[in-house]
C-alpha positions as CSV (number, residue, x, y, z in Angstrom):
1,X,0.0,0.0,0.0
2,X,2.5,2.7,0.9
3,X,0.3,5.7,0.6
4,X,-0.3,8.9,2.4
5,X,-3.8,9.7,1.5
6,X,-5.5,13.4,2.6
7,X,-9.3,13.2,2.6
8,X,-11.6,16.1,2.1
9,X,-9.9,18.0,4.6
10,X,-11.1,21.3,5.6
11,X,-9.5,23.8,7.7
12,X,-10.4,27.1,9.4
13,X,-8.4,29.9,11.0
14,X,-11.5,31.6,12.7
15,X,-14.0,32.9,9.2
16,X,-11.0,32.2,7.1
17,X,-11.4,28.8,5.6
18,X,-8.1,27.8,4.6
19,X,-8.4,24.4,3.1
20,X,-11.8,23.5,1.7
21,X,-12.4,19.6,0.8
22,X,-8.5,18.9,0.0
23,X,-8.5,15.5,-1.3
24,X,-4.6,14.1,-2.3
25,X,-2.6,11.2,-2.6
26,X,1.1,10.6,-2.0
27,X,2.9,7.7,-3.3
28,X,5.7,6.1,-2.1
29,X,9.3,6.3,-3.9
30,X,7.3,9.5,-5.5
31,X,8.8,13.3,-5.1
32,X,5.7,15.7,-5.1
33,X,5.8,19.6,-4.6
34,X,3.1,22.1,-3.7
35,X,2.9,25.4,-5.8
36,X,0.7,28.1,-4.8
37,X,0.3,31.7,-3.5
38,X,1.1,33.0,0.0
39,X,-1.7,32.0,2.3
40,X,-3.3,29.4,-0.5
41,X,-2.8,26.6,2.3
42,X,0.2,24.4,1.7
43,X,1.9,25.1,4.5
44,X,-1.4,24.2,6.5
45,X,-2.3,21.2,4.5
46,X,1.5,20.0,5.5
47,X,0.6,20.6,9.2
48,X,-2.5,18.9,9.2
49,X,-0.5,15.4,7.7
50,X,2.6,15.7,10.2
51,X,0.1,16.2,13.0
52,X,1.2,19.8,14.3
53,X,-2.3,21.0,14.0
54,X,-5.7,19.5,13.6
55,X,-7.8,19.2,10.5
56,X,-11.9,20.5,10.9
57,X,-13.2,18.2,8.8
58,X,-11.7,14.7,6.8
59,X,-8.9,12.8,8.1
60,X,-4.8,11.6,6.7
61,X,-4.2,8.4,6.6
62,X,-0.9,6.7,6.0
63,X,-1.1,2.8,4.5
64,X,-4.4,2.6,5.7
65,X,-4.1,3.8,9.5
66,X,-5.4,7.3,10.9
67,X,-2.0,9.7,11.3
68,X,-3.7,12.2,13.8
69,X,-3.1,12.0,17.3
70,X,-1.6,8.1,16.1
71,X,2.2,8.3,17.5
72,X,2.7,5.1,15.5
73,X,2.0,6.6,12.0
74,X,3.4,10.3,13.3
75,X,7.0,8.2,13.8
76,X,6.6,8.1,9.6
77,X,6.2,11.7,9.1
78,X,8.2,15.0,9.1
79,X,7.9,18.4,8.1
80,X,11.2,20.4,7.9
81,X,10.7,24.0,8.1
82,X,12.6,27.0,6.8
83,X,12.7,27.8,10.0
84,X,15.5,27.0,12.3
85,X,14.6,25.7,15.8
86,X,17.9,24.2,16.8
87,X,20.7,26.4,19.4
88,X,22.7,28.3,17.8
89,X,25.2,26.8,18.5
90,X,24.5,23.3,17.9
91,X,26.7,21.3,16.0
92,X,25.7,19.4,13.1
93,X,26.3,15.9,14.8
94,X,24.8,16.7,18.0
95,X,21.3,17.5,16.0
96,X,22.1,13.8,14.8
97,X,22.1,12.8,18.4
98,X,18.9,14.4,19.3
99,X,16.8,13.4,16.4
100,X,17.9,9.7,17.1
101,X,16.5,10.5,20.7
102,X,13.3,11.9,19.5
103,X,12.7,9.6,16.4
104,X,13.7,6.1,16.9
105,X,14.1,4.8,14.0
106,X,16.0,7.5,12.7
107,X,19.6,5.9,10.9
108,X,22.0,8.4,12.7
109,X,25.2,5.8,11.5
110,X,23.5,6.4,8.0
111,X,23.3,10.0,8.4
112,X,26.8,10.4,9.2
113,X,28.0,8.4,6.0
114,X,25.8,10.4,4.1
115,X,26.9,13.4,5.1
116,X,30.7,12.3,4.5
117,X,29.7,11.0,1.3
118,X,28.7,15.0,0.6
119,X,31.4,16.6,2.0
120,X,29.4,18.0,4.8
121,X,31.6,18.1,7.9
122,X,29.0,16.9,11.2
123,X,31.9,19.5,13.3
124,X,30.0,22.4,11.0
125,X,27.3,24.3,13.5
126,X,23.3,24.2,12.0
127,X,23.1,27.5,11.8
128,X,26.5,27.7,9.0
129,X,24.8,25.3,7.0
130,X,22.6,27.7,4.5
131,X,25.3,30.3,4.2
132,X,27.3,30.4,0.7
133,X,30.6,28.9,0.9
């Protein structure tokens, strides 16, 4: 099965609706992208599947099973922002350490190759990593 399905999910911010009956489907081994104006709702509709907020109406489902308020199906979800929520200071291998922590089944050995395989050095801090060499 392998499928993240969103059903007719709607989504208000008080008299703003801000999804209206979004219906999708996300397939595995698949790269999708979501194009639209400020405010059209994607970043919504991506909180709504990785469980940071709560649809109004419909429901995500991933192979099958419910994702909200599921911390089984939420373990197979994440949502990286533009946004930077690690210290400052924190080093690139220590935010491999703490994702390992908070998501189990996160590959931290597999991480670390990866990174080596790309040249990034895990000594270089989080906040270094967007600037132009």
């Amino acid at each position: 099965m392998n499928s993240l399905i969103v059903s007719d999910v709607t989504k208000y911010y008080r008299d703003i609706r801000a999804l209206n009956n979004v219906s999708v489907k996300f397939e595995r081994s698949k790269i999708y992208g979501l194009l639209g104006r400020n405010g059209a709702g994607k970043t919504t509709l991506l909180n709504i599947i990785t469980g940071k907020i709560f649809a109004d109406h419909g429901k995500v489902t991933l192979n099958g099973m419910e994702v909200s308020e599921n911390d089984e199906m939420l373990r197979n979800v994440f949502m990286m922002s533009e946004r930077n929520y690690y210290p400052e200071e924190m080093k690139v291998s220590d935010a491999f350490r703490w994702t390992k922590m908070f998501y189990p089944g996160f590959d931290e050995e597999r991480a670390l190759r990866l990174a080596d395989q790309f040249g990034l050095s895990t000594n270089n801090k989080i906040n270094s990593l967007s600037e132009a060499e």
